[in-house]
C-alpha positions as CSV (number, residue, x, y, z in Angstrom):
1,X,-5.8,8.0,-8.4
2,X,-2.0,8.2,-8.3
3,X,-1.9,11.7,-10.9
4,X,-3.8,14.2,-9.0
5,X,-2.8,17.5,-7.3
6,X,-2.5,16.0,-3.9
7,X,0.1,13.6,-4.9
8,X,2.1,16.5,-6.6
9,X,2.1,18.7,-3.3
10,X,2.6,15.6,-1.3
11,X,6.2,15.6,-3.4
12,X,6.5,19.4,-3.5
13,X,6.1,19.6,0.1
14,X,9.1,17.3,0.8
15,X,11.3,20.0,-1.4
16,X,9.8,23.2,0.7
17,X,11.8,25.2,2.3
18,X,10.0,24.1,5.8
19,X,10.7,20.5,5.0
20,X,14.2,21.0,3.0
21,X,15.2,17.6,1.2
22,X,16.7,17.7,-2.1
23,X,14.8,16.0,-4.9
24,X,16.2,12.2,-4.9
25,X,15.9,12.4,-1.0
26,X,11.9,13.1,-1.9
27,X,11.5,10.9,-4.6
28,X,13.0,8.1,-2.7
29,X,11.1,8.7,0.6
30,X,7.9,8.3,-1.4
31,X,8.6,5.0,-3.4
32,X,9.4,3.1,0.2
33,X,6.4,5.3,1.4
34,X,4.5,3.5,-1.3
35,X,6.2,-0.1,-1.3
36,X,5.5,-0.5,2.3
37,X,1.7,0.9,1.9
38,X,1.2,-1.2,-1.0
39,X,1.7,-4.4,1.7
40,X,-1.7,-3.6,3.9
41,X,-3.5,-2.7,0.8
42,X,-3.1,-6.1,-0.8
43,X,-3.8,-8.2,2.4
44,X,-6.8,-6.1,3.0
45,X,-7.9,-6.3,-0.3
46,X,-8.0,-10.2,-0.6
47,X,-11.3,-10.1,1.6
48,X,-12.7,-8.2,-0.9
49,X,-11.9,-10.0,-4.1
50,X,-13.0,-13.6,-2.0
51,X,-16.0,-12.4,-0.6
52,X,-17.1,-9.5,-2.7
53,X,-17.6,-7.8,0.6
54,X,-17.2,-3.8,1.0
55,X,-14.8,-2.0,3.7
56,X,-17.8,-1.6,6.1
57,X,-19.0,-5.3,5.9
58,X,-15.2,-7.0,6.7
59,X,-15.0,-4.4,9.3
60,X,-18.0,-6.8,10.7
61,X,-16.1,-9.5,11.3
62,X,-13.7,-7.9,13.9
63,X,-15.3,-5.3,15.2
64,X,-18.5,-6.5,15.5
65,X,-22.2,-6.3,13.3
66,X,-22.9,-2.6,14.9
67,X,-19.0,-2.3,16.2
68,X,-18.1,-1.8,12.4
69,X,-19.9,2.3,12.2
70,X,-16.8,2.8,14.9
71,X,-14.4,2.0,11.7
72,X,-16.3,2.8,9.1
73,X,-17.2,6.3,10.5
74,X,-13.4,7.0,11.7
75,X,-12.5,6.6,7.8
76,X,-15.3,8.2,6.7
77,X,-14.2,11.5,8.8
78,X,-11.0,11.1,7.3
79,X,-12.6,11.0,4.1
80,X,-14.4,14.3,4.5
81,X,-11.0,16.5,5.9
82,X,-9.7,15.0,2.1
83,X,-13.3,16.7,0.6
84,X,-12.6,19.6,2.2
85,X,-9.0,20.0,1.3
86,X,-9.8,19.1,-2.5
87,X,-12.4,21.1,-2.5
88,X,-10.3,24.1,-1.4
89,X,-7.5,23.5,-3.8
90,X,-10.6,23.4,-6.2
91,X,-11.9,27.3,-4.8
92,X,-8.1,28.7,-5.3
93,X,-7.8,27.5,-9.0
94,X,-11.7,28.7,-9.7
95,X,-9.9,32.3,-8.2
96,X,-7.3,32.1,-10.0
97,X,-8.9,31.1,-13.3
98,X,-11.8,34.6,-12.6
99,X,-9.0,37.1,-11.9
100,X,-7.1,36.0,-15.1
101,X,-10.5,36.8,-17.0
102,X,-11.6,39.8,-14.8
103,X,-8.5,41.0,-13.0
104,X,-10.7,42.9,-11.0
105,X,-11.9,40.0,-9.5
106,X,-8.7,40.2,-7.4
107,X,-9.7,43.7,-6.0
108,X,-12.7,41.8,-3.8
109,X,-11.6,41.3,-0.5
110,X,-13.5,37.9,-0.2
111,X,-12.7,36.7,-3.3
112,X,-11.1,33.0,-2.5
113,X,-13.8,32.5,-0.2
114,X,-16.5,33.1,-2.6
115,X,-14.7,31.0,-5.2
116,X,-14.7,28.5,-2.7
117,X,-18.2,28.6,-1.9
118,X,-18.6,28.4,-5.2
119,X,-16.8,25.1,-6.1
120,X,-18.7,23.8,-2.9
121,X,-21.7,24.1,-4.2
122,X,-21.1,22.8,-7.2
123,X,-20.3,19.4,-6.1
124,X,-23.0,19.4,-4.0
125,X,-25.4,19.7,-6.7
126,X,-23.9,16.8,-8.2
127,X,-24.3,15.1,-5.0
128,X,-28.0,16.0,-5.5
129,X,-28.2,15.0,-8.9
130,X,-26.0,12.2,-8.9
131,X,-22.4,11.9,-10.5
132,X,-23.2,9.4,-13.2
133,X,-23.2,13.5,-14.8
134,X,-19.4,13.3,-14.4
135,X,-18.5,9.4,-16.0
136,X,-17.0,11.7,-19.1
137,X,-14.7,13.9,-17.2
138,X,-13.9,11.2,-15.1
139,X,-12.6,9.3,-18.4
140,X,-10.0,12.4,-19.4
141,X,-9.2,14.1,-16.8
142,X,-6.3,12.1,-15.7
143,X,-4.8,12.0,-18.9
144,X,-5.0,15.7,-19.0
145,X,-3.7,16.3,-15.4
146,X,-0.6,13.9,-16.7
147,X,-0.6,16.3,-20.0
148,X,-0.6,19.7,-17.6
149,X,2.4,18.5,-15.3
150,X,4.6,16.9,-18.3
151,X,3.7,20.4,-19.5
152,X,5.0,22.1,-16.0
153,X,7.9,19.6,-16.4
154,X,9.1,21.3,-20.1
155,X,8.3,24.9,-18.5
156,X,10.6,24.2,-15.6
157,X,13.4,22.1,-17.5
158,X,13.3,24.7,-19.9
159,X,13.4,27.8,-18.0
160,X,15.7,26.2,-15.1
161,X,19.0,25.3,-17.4
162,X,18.1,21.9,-18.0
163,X,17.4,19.0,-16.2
164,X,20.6,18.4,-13.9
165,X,20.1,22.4,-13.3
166,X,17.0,22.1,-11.7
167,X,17.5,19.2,-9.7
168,X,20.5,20.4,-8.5
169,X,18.6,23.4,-7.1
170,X,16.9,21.8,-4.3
171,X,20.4,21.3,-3.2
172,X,20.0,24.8,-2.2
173,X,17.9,24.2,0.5
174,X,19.9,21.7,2.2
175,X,22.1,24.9,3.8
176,X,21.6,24.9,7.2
177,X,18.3,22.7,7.0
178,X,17.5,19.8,9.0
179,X,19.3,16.6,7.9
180,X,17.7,14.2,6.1
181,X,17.8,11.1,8.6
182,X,15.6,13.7,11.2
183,X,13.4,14.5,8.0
184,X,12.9,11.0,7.2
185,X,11.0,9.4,9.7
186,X,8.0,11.8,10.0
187,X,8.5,12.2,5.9
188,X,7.8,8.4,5.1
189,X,5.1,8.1,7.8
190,X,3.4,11.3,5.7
191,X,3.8,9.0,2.6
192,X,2.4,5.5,4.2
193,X,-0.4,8.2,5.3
194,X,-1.4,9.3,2.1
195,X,-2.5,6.0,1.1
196,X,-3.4,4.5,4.4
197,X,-7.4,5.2,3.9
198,X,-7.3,3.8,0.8
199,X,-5.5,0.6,2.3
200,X,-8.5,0.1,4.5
201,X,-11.4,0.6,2.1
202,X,-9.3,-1.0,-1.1
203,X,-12.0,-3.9,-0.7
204,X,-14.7,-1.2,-1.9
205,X,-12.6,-1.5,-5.4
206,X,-11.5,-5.3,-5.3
207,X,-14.9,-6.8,-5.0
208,X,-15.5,-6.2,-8.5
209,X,-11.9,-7.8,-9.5
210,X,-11.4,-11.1,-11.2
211,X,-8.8,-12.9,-9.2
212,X,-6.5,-12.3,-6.4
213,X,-3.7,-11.9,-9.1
214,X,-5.7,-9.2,-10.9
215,X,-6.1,-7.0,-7.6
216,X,-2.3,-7.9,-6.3
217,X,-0.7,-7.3,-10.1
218,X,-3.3,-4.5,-10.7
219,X,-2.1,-2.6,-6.9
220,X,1.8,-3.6,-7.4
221,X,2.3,-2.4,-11.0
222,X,0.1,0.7,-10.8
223,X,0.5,1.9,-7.3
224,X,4.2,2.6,-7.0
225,X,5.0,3.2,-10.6
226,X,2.2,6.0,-11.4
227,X,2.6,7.8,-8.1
228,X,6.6,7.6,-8.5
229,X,6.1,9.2,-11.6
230,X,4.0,11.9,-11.0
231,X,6.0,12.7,-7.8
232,X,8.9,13.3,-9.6
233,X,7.1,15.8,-11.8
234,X,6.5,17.8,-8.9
235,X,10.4,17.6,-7.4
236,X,11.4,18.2,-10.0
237,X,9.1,21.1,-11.1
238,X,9.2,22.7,-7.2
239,X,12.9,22.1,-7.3
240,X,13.2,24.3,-10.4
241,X,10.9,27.5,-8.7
242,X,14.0,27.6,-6.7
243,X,15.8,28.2,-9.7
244,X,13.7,30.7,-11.3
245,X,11.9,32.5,-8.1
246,X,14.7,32.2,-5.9
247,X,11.7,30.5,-3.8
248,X,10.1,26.7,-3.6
249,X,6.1,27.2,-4.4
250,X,4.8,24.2,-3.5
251,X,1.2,24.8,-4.5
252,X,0.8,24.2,-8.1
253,X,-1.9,27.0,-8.1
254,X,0.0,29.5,-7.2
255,X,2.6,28.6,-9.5
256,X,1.0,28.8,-12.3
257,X,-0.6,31.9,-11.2
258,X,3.1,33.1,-11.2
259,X,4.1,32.3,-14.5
260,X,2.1,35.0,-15.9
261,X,0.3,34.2,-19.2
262,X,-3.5,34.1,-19.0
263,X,-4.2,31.9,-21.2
264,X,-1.6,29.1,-19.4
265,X,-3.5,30.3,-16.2
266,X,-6.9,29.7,-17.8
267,X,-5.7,26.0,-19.2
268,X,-3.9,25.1,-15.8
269,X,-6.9,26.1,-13.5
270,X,-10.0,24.6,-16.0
271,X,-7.1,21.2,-16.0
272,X,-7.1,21.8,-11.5
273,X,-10.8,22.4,-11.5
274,X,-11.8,19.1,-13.3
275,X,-9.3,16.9,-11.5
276,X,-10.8,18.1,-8.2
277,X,-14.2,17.6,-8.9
278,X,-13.9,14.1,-10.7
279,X,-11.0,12.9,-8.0
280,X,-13.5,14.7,-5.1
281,X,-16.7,12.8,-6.4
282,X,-14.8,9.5,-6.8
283,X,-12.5,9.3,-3.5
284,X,-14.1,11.4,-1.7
285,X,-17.7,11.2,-1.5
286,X,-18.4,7.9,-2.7
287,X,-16.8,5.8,0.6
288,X,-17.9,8.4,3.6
289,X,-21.4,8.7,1.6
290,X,-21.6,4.7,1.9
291,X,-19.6,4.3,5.3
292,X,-22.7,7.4,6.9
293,X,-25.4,5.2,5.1
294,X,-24.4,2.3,7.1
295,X,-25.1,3.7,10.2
296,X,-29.1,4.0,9.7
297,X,-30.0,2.4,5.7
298,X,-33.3,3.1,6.1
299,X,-32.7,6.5,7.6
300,X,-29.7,7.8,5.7
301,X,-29.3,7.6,2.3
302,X,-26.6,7.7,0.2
303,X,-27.2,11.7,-1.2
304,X,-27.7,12.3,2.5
305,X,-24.4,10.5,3.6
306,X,-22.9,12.7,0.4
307,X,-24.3,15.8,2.3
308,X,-23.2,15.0,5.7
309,X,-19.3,14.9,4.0
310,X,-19.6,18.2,2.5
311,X,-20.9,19.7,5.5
312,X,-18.2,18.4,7.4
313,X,-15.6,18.9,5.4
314,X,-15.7,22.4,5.5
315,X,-16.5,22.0,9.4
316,X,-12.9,21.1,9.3
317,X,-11.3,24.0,8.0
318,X,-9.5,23.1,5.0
319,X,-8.2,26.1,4.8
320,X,-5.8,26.0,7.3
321,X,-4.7,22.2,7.4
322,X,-3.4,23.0,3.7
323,X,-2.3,26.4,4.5
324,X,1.4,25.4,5.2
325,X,3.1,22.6,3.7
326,X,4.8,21.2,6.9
327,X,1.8,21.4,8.8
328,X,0.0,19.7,5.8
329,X,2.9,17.2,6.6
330,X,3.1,16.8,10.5
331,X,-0.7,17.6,11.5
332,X,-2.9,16.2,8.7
333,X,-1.0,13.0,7.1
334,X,0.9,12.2,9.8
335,X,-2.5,12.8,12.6
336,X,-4.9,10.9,10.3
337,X,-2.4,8.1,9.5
338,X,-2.2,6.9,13.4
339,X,-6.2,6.4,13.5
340,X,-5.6,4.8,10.0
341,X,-2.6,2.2,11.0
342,X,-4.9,1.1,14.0
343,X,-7.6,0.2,12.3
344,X,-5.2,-1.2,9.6
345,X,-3.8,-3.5,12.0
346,X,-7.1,-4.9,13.5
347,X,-8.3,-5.7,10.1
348,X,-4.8,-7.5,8.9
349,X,-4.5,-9.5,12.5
350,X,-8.3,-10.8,12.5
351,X,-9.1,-11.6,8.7
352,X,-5.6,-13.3,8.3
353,X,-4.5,-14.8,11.4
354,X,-7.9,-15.2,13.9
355,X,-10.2,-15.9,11.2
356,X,-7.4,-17.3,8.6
357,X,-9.7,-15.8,5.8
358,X,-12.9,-17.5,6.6
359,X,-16.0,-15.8,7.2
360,X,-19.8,-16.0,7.3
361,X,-21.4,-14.7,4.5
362,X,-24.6,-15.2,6.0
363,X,-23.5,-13.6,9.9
364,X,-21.8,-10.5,8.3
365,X,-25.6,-9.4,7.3
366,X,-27.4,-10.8,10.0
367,X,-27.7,-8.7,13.6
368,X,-27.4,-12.4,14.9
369,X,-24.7,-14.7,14.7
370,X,-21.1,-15.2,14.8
371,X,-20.1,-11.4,14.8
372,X,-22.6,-10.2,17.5
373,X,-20.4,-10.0,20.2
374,X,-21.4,-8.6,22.8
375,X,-25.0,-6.7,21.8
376,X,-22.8,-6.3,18.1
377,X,-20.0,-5.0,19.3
378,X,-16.7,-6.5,19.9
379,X,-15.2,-4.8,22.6
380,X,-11.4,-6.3,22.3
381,X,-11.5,-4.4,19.1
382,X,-12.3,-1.3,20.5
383,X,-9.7,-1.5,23.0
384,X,-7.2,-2.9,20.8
385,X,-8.0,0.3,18.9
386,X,-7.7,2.7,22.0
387,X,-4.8,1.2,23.5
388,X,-2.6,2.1,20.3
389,X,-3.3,4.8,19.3
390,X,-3.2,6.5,23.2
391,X,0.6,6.7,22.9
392,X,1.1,8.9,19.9
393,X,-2.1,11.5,21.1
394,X,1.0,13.9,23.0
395,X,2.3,14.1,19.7
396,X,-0.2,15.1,17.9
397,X,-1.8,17.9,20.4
398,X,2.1,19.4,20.4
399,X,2.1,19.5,16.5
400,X,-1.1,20.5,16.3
401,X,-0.5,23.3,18.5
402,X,2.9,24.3,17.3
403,X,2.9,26.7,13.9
404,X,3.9,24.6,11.5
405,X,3.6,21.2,13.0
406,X,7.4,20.5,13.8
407,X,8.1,21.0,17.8
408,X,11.3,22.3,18.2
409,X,12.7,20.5,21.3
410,X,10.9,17.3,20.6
411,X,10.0,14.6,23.5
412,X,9.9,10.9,23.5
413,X,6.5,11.0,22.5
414,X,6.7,13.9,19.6
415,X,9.2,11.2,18.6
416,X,6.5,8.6,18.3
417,X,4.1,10.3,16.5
418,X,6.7,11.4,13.8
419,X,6.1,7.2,13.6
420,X,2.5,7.3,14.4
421,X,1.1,4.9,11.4
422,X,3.7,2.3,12.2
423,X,3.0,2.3,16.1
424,X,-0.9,2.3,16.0
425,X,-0.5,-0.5,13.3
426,X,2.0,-2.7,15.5
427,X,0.3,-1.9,18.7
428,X,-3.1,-2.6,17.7
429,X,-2.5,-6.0,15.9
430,X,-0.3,-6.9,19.0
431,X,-3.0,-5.9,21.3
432,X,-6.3,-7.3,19.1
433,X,-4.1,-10.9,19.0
434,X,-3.5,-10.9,22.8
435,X,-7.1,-9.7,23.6
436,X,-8.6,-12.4,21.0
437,X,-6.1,-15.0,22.2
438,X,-8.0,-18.5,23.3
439,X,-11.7,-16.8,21.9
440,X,-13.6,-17.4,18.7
441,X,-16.3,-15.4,17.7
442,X,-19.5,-15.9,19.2
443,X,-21.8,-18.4,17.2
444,X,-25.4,-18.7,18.0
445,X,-27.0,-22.2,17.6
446,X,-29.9,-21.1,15.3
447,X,-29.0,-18.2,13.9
448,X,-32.2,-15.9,12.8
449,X,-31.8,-14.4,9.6
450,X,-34.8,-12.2,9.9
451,X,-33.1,-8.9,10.8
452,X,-30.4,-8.1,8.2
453,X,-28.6,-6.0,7.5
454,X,-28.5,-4.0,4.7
455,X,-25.2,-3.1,3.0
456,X,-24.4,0.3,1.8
């Protein structure tokens, strides 16, 4: 999951010329982005590997049998901005790859929104037919994706006087810039972001691993290494456009699109096409799909729940939350990332410290038992999960509302949501430990298992 196109604009966008770090600055940024993700992925996913329980099921145990959809759908939403986005960088390289074909393509005025529309509904065809029709792509597509930026990497070191000459370019954008220590906090809470849905449903994955060291080893060797490394190809390659364009392109469509050749734009787009779908269908449909299942099982299926994501996801106009890369900074990962770090922190404080990693099989699929509540909800949770995330919500409406996401004469609270995962995550397992303080969760002398419920 670590080499796809998001993670390489996720770099790139750090060496922009609206964000304006030089390339070690970025790659370093995004390795403690990763090291200090990597710790709430691994707690989380220990109730997973122990339990073989799924990210709506331990959501259960805290916030209640029916109190979990709250979560579940929050990540799910989430889940289908990321659907939308993909699915849009997946319509520009599906333009880009007709109008090297039939140039003329280019002279339509709605040409990127048919593409678009296009790639949409070709994933929800899968959806309909079911994406056991994708296992195959899924198997090489990485390994080409990896093969197209090494390949970007040899263009740019080659065209930008060597290694030291492109690196060195980024340098270039450092004149009259923002320093780095402003850039840094909103710029590491963008890379704890990235990751932070995944560091919630990780249990989704580690059910199905071996051991605790398999899923710890597994996350700590692969997650920081692979994304480090494919990161840097995108510095290093963005640094370089500086070099040779006299301009950063941070969108590897669009660079490749510049580069000329139609034959490298035909490879480069059928190598962005195939990563989007297989990254899309895997990420990105599969958890939402499941987490809008678990609302009614009987009612909603899992091609429905697949449906309702697509639709959404181009309810949230993709278009524009990837339109800029410092609003794809401040608004999306940063916004997301304070809903994620409050749920994160729930989860952490009750699995590890209230329930000190024992649960109820039976209750966590049973309407009545330990984690009813109060009529299934736990209420504490929910305004554990309020509480923290109120203070950062100034922030967000000013960058959401300012071009470009940066606020130019920022307040006390623009400066907290340039923190926002880290004070939703501290403030809501603060708040969940004082509101649980002296309570246990409610037990039920009989418990009836004759209403169950069914996991997605």
């Amino acid at each position: 999951m670590s080499s796809c196109i998001p993670t390489y604009q996720l770099a790139s966008s750090l060496v922009s010329a609206k964000i304006g770090m030089n390339w070690w600055e970025a790659v370093l940024t995004i390795f403690l982005g990763n090291l200090i993700v990597l710790v709430p992925m691994i707690l989380n996913a220990h109730a997973g590997t122990k339990y073989g329980i799924s990210f709506p099921v331990l959501c259960r145990a805290s916030f209640g049998v029916k109190g979990a959809n709250v979560a579940a759908i929050l990540r799910a939403i989430v889940a289908c901005g990321w659907f939308g986005i993909q699915t849009w960088i997946g319509g520009l390289a599906l333009d880009a790859l007709i109008k090297a074909i039939w140039p003329a393509w280019g002279n339509i005025g709605a040409s990127t929104a048919i593409a678009f529309g296009v790639f949409w509904l070709l994933q929800v065809w899968i959806i309909l037919k079911g994406t056991e029709g994708i296992k195959v792509l899924e198997s090489w597509s990485a390994p080409l994706l990896l093969v197209g930026g090494l390949a970007l990497l040899i263009w740019a070191i080659k065209n930008g006087g060597g290694m030291s000459g492109i690196l060195n370019g980024s340098v270039k954008l450092q004149h009259g810039s923002t320093p780095f220590w402003t850039l840094f906090p909103a710029a590491l809470t963008a890379n704890v972001g990235y990751w932070a849905t995944l560091s919630l449903n990780i249990p989704d994955f580690t059910r199905y691993a071996k051991s605790q060291r398999s899923q710890v080893l597994g996350q700590a060797l692969g997650l920081p290494g692979a994304m480090v490394l494919f990161a840097f190809i995108g510095v290093a390659v963005t640094s370089a456009t500086i070099v040779i364009f006299g301009e950063a392109i941070w969108d590897p469509v669009v660079l490749i699109s510049r580069i000329g050749s139609p034959a490298i734009i035909v490879f480069g787009a059928l190598v962005i096409l195939a990563a989007q779908l297989t990254t899309n269908m895997a990420a990105n449909v599969v958890s939402p799909a499941n987490d809008f299942s678990n609302l009614s099982p009987r009612k909603i299926t899992y091609v429905t729940g697949g449906l309702i994501t697509a639709v959404i996801g181009v309810l949230m106009m993709p278009w524009k939350l990837y339109s800029d890369a410092a609003a794809y900074i401040f608004t999306w990962l940063i916004g997301y990332s304070s809903l994620m770090g409050a749920l994160g922190g729930i989860l952490i404080a009750d699995y590890w410290i209230v329930k000190k990693q024992q649960l109820d099989l039976k209750d966590l699929f049973s309407l009545e038992g330990r984690y009813t509540y109060s009529n299934g909800i736990n209420w504490r949770a929910i305004a554990a999960l309020v509480l923290a995330v109120l203070p950062v919500v100034p922030g967000f409406i000013n960058a959401a509302t300012t071009p470009g996401g940066q606020v130019a004469d920022p307040t006390l609270f623009d400066r907290l949501y340039t923190y926002a995962w880290f004070v939703t995550f501290g403030l809501s397992f603060v708040f969940y430990l004082g509101l649980m303080r002296g309570r246990s969760t409610q037990t039920v002398a009989t418990p009836a298992y004759t209403n169950p419920i069914t996991e997605s």
